[in-house]
Residue, then its C-alpha position, 0 to 999 in steps of 0.5 A: x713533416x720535418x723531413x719534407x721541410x729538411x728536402x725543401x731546405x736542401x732543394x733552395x740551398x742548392x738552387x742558391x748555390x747554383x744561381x751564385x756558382x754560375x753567376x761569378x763563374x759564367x766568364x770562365x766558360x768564354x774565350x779569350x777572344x768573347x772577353x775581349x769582345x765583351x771588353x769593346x774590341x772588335x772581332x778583328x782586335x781581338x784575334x790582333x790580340x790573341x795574334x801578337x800578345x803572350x797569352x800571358x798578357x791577357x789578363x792584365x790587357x782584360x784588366x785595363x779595359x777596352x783602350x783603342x791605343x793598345x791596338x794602335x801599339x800592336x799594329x805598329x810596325x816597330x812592334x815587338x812582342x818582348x817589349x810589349x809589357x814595357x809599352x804598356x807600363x810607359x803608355x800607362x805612364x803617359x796616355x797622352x803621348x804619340x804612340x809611335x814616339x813611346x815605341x821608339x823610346x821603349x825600342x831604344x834599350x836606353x832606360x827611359x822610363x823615368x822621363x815623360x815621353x815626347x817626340x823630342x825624346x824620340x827623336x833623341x834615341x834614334x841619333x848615331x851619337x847619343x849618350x844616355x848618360x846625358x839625356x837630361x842635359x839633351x831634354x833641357x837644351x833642346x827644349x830652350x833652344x830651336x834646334x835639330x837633334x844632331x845639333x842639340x846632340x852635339x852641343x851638349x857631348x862637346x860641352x858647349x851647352x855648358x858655355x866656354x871655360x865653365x868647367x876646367x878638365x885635366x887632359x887625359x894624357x893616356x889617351x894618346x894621340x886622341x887626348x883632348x885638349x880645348x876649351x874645357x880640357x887643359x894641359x899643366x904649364x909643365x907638360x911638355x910631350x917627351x918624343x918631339x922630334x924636329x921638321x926640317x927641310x921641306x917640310x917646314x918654314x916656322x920656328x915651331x917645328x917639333x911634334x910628336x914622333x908618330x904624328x911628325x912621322x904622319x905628317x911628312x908621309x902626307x906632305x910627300x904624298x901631296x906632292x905627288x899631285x903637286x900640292x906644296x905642303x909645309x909646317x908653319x907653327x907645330x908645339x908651342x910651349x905654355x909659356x910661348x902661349x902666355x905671350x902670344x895669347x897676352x899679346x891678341x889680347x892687348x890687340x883685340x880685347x879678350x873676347x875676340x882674342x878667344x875666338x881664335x886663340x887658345x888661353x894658356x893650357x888650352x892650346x891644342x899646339x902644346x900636346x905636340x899633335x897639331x900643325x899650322x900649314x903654309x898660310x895662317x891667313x883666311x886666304x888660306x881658304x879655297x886654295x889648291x892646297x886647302x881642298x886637298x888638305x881636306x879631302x884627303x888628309x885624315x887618309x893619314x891621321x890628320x883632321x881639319x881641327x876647327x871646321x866651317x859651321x862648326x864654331x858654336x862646338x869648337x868654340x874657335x872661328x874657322x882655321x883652314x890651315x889647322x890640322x890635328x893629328x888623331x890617328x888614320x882609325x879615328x880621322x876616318x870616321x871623323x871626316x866620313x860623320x863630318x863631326x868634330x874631336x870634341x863629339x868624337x871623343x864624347x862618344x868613342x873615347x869617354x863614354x867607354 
């Protein structure tokens, strides 16, 4: 009898052991591709899945449940496989967001995760000019201005989101012919360039003749090559001294008031003419504009290291009105891709010279 009941006994635990190992094990059996079916994808997600997604992805895919947003992510056409843990990590983030605009900002590179993701941010990354190290300050302008990308770009590597003269900079003086000098970056009242050299002859008609060695040297080839399309180019005012500026800049000031008088010229120490590079040319008028010699000065003078310093359309990033006849030498390298971008030495620098 106790033997029966000692079978019986065995007979149930197995039954027991059975029904429970088959139930929490009857998954083990299935395909990945049953799982994900069974999760609410469609055939045709599944085998997406299994097409684009590391095998070792599937559990936590499994994990998160049936999403239609992850095959919107795996049919997109930025898609990449190496990526895909960080689009899920961001998503997860930020389930409410375009998901092309969360490719974007993954595929960037930029480590962005930290900020939610938007289309403005999207649209940010995928600029010539970004600076990652400034995004915030691009998040917080562009979302109180009504602007494109490219401009908030600008703006905010140029400093002018910061508003003119907020902040007071020391020129860098090893950066050579590409030292900034503006409305942010200044010069001390003693700095005088120790290679000016004088222009004479036909290539000057002003008292403020010297510049710098390479760029007077840059300055004459242009001028002769100029006058090789007869087009008749001279120096007006080059290096101005601080104290030259003091005067001058006291004197519009007592004609116009301050807050023109910054429009167009320089407070002392941010003048441009005290680095010794910079060359006011035949005409400082607004006449000077449309002229035979002010379109050819623009169109070909960065070809020997010169560039318009204070452009049309530029006045918000430069913080000076429209100077046709002011031309800054930078270097033949730099003036190329100033002109080509049709940026300014302000967005120049931020990108080629400080950020490295």
């Amino acid at each position: 009898m106790k033997k029966k009941i000692v079978i019986i006994f065995c007979i149930l635990f197995l039954l027991i052991f059975s029904f429970f190992f088959f139930y929490f094990n009857k998954d083990e059996d299935l395909s990945y591709e049953d799982k994900f079916v069974n999760e609410g994808y469609s055939s045709d997600e599944a085998n997406l899945i299994l097409d684009k997604v590391s095998k070792n992805d599937y559990d936590l895919i499994l994990e998160i449940g049936y999403d239609k947003s992850l095959i919107n992510i795996l049919n997109s056409n930025e898609f990449d496989e190496n990526k895909f843990d960080d689009y899920i990590k961001y998503y997860m983030k930020n389930k409410d967001s375009n998901i092309n605009d969360i490719i974007t900002i993954i595929n960037s590179g930029y480590d962005l995760t930290n900020y939610p993701a938007s289309s403005l941010l999207a649209s940010l990354v995928k600029e010539k000019y970004y600076i990652n190290e400034n995004v915030s300050r691009y998040l917080d302008y562009g979302n109180s201005v009504d602007i494109d990308t490219k401009k908030i770009i600008a703006m905010v590597n140029s400093n002018a989101d910061l508003g003119f003269y907020s902040n007071s900079y020391d020129s860098n003086l090893n950066d050579g012919n590409l030292i900034l000098v503006n409305k942010f970056y200044h010069l001390k009242e003693d700095y005088t360039p120790s290679d000016l050299v004088s222009l004479s002859g036909n290539y000057n008609k002003g008292t403020n003749n010297k510049m710098r060695n390479e760029a007077a040297l840059a300055f004459m080839e242009m001028v002769d090559a100029a006058k090789l399309d007869n087009i008749i180019l001279y120096n007006m005012s080059a290096f101005r001294s601080y104290d030259y500026q003091v005067n001058l800049y006291d004197r519009y000031i007592k004609r116009d008031g301050k807050e023109v008088a910054d429009k167009y010229s320089a407070r002392p120490g941010y003048s441009e003419h005290q680095s010794g590079l910079c060359s006011d040319l035949n005409n400082i008028s607004d006449s000077f504009e449309g002229t035979d010699e002010a379109i050819w000065l623009k169109n070909n003078a960065y070809k020997y290291g010169f560039i318009l310093r204070f452009p049309k359309g530029k006045e918000d990033i430069t913080g000076y009105k429209y100077e046709p006849w002011h031309y800054r030498y930078v270097g033949v390298s730099a003036a190329k891709i100033i002109y080509e971008d049709n940026i300014t030495l302000e967005e120049y620098y931020a990108y080629y010279v400080e950020k490295k």
